[in-house]
matplotlib code that plots the C-alpha trace (Angstrom):
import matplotlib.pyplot as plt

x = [0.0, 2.5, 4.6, 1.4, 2.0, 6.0, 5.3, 2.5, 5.0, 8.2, 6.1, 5.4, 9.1, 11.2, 12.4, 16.4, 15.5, 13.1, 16.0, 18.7, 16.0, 15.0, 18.9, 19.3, 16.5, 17.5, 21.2, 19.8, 17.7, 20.3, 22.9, 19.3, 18.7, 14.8, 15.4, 15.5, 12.1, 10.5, 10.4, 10.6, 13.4, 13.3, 16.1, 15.6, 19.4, 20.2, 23.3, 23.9, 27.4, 28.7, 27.9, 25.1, 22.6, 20.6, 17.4, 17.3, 16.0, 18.2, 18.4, 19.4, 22.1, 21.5, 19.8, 22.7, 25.7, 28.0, 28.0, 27.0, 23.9, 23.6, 23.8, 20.7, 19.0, 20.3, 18.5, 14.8, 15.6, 17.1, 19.2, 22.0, 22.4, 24.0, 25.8, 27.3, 27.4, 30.9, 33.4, 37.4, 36.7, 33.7, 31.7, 28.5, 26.2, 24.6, 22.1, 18.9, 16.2, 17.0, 14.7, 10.8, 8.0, 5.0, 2.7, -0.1, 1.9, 4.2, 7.5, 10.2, 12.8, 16.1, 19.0, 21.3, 24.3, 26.7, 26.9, 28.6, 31.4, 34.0, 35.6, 38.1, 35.0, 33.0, 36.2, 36.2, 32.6, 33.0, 36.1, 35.0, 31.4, 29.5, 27.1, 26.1, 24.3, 25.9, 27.7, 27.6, 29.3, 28.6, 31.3, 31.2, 33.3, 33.5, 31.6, 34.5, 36.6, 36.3, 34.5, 37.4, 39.7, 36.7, 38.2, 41.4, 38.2, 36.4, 39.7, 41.0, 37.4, 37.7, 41.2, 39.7, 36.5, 37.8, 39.1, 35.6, 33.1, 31.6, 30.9, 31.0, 28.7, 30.3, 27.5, 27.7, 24.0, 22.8, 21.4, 22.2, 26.1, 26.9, 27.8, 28.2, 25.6, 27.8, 30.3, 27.4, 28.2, 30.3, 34.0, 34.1, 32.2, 35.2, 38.1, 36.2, 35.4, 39.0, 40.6, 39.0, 38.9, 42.7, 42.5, 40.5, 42.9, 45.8, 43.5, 42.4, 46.3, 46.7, 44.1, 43.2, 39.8, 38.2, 35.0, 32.4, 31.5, 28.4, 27.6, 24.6, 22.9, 19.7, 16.1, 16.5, 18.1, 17.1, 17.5, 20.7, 22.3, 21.3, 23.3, 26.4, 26.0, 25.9, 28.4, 30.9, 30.0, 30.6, 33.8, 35.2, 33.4, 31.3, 29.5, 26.3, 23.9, 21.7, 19.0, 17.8, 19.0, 16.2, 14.6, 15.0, 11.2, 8.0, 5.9, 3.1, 3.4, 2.6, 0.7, 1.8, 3.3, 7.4, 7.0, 8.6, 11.6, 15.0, 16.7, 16.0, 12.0, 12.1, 9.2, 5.9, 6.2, 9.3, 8.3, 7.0, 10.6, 12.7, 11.2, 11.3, 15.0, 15.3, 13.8, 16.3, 19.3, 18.5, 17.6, 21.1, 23.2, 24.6, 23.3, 26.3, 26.4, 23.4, 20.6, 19.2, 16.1, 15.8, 12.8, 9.1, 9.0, 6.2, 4.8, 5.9, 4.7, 6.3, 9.4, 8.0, 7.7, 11.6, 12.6, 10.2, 11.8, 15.2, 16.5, 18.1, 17.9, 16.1, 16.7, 14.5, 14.8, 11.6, 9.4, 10.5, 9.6, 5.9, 6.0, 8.0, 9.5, 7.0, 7.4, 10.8, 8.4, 5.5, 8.5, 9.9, 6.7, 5.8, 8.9, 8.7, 5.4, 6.9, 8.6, 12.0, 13.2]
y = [0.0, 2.5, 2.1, 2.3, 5.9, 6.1, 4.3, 7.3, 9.8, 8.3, 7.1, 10.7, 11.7, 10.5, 6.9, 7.3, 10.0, 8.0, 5.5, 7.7, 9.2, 5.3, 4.7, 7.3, 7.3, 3.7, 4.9, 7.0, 4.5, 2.3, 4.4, 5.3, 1.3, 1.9, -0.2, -3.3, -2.2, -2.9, -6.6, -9.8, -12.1, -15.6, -18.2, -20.6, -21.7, -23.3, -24.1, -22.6, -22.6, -24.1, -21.6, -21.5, -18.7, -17.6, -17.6, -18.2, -15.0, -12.2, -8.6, -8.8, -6.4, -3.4, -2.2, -1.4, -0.6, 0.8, -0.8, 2.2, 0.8, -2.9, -3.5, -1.3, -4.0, -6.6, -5.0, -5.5, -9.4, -10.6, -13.7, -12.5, -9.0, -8.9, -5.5, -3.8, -4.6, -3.4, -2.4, -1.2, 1.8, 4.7, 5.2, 7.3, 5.1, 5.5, 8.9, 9.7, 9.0, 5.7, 3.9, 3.3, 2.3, 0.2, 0.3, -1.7, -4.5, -4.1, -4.0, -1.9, -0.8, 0.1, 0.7, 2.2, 0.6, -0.5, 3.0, 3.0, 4.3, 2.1, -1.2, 0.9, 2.9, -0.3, -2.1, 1.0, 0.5, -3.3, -3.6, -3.4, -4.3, -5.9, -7.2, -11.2, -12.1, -13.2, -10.6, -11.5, -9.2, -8.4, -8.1, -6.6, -4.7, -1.2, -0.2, 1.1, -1.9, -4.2, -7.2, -9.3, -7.8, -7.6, -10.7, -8.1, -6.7, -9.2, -10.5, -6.7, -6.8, -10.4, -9.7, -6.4, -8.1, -11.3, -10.9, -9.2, -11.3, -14.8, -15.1, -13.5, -12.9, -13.0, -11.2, -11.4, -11.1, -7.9, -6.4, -2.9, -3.1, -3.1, -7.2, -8.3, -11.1, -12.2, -13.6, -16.0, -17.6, -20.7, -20.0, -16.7, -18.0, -20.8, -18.3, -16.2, -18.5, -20.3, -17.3, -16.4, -20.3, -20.0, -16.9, -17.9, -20.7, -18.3, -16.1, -19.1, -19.4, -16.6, -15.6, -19.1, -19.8, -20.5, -17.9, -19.4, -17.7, -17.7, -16.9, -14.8, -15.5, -13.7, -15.3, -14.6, -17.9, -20.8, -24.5, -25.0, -21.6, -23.1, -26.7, -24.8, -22.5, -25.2, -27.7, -24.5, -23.8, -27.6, -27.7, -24.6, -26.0, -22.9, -23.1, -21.7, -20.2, -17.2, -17.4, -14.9, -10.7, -8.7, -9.4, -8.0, -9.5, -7.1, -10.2, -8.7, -4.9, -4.5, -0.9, -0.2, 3.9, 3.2, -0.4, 0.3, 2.0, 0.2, -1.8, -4.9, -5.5, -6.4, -7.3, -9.7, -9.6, -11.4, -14.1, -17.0, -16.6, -16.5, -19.7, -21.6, -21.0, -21.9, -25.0, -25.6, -24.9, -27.2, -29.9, -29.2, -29.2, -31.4, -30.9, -29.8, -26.8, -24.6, -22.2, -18.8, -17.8, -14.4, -12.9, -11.4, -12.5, -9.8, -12.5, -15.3, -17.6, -16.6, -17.5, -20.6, -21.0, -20.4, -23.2, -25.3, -26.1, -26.1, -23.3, -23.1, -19.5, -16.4, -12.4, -9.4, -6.5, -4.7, -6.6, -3.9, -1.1, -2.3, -3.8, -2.5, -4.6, -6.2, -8.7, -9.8, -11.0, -12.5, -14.8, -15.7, -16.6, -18.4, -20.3, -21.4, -22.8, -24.6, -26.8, -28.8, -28.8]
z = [0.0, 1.1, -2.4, -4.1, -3.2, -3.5, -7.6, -8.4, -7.1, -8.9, -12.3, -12.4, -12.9, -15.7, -15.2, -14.6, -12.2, -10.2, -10.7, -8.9, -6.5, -5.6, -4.7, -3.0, -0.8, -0.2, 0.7, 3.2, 4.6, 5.2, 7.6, 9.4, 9.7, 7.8, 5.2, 7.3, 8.6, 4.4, 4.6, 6.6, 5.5, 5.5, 6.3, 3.2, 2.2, -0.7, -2.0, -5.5, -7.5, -4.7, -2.3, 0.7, 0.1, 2.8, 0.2, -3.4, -4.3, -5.6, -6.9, -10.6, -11.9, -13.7, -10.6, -9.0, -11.2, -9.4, -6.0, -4.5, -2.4, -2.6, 1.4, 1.2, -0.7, 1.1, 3.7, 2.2, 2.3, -1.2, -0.1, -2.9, -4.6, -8.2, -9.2, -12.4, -15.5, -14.6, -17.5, -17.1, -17.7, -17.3, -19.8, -19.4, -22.1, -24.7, -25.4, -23.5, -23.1, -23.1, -20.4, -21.4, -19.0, -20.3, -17.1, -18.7, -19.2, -16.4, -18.3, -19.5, -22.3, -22.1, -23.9, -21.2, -22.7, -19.6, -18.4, -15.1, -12.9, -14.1, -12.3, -10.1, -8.6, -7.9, -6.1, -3.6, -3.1, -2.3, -0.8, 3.3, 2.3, 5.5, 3.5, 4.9, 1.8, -1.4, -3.3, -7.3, -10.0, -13.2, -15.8, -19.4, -22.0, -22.8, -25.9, -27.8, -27.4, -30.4, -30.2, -31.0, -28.1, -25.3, -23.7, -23.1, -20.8, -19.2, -17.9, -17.0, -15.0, -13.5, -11.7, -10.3, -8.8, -7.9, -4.5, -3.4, -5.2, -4.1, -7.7, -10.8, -13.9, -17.4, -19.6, -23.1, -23.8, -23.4, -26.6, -25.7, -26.5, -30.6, -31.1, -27.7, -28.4, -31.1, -28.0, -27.8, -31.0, -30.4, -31.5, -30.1, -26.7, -26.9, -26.6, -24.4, -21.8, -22.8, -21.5, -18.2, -17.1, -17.8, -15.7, -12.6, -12.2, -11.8, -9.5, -7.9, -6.5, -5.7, -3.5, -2.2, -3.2, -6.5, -7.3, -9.0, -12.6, -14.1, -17.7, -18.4, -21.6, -24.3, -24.1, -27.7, -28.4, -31.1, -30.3, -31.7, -30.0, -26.6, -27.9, -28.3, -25.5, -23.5, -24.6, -24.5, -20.8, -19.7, -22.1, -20.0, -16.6, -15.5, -12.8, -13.6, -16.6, -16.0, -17.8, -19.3, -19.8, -21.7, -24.9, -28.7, -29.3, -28.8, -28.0, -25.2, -25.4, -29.1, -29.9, -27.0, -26.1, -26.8, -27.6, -30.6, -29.3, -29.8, -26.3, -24.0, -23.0, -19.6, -17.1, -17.6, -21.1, -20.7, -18.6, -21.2, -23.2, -20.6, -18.8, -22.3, -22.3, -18.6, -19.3, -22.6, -20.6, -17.3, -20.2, -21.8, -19.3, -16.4, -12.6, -11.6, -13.7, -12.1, -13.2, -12.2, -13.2, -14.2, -16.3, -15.8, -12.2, -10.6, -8.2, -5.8, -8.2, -10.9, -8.8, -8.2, -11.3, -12.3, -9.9, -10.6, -14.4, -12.5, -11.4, -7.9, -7.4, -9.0, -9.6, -10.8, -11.0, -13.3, -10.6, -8.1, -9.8, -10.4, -6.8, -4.8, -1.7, -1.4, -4.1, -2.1, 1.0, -1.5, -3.5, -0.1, 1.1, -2.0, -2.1, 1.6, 0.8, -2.1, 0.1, -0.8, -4.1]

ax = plt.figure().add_subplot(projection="3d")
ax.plot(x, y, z, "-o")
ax.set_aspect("equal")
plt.show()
């Protein structure tokens, strides 16, 4: 009830200012302690990528950039928080307006293109963190660096991040950076994913411990690209596909105001895809090698949903701006009721 009112007030501003006004009011609310006051956590644990979450359900990235407020969400009961996309350097993105609301069909567009602070900012950010949940980070390359050097960035990003992150995200799918899906094509997935397994080993040495990465992949994936995703990840022995970033495809918000607008549909329109690739992946690949479910979840059953075809933990992000906190508390709840796996 109460964000009923906060969503009227910040729908009536335009979207990346609500944005910054939404993280900073949650910055605030944090050094005053309010923000553990928004919702009731739950103790579910499950073990994903090798590590014990206290829940399964997380805060997707994209949300949080820069690292500059994600203990405040940890705050409202998310069980992991996922920040960035992260790239070496700063880069502000590309030009506004660039984020789109659809409020009838509870969705949005974007096309912010990985603007964000730059990997050194972020490291500052997370570097004496207190947060107890699980810390994930998102890694990509700066749009100016040619597609077939942006290994050269992902692995600049993975050395920064490494000693700070329980595990860490290798995007190559969002559709808002010029070719970056094309990393999802199976030679150039290969030497990607060559290079920073090669990479975490050394990293692995020399800080002790061996992080867990995940590779986030497009709903907007055939059959056969979802073969050879998959064969690649167990060739190079990830530890876990997230499935799935925004999609190209208008399916849901047709004739809709800025439905036509270039950028990444995200929200309950998104929903059916993203679960059809779920599905694909956790047919694909090995149990060992785990999902998150990311996609149109607005309700705890939507979550339900997501683990239900095999996923052991689930992120959104969209949901929270049609719902507000209260759609961490409604998954949790939903999930608890769920049962075991």
């Amino acid at each position: 009830m109460l964000y009923d009112l906060v969503r009227r007030a910040l729908f009536a501003t335009d979207p990346e200012i609500a944005h910054e006004l939404t993280l900073e009011s949650l910055r605030m609310g944090h050094r005053v302690g309010a923000t553990r006051l928004l919702c009731r956590s739950r103790h579910l644990p499950v073990t994903c990528m090798g590590l014990e979450f206290p829940n399964p359900v997380g805060v997707a990235p994209g949300l949080d950039k820069n690292g500059d407020c994600f203990e405040a969400l940890g705050d409202l009961g998310f069980g992991f928080v996922e920040i960035g996309t992260v790239t070496p350097r700063a880069q502000p993105g590309n030009p506004k307006p660039r984020v789109f609301r659809l409020p009838r069909a509870q969705a949005m567009i974007n096309r912010l293109g990985f603007n964000n602070k730059g990997v050194d900012h972020l490291v500052r950010r997370v570097r004496n963190h207190r947060y107890k949940g699980i810390l994930g980070i998102n890694i990509g390359k700066n749009f100016d660096t040619p597609i077939e050097r942006a290994a050269e960035d992902y692995l600049h990003c993975l050395g920064k991040v490494y000693p700070y992150a329980d595990y860490v995200t290798v995007n190559v799918s969002s559709p808002n950076t010029e070719n970056l899906r094309s990393l999802q094509g199976e030679q150039e997935l290969d030497s990607l994913l060559l290079a920073i397994s090669e990479r975490r080993a050394e990293l692995a040495d020399e800080h002790g411990r061996c992080a867990p990465i995940a590779v986030k992949v497009a709903p907007d994936l055939d059959d056969e690209a979802i073969r050879v995703i998959a064969r690649v990840v167990v060739r190079h022995r990830m530890d876990a596909v997230i499935a799935t970033n925004t999609t190209v495809g208008r399916e849901g918000v047709a004739g809709m105001p800025h439905a036509e607008e270039s950028g990444g549909l995200s929200g309950a329109p998104l929903k059916p895809v993203a679960d059809q690739v779920l599905a694909a992946f956790r047919k694909e690949l090995p149990e060992e090698i785990d999902l998150i479910g990311v996609g149109g979840i607005t309700c705890g059953q939507d979550a339900v949903d997501k683990l239900d075809l095999g996923a052991k933990a689930v992120q959104f992000y969209t949901g929270m701006v049609y719902r507000g906190p209260d759609l961490v508390t409604e998954c949790l709840k939903a999930i608890a009721d769920r049962g075991g796996e």
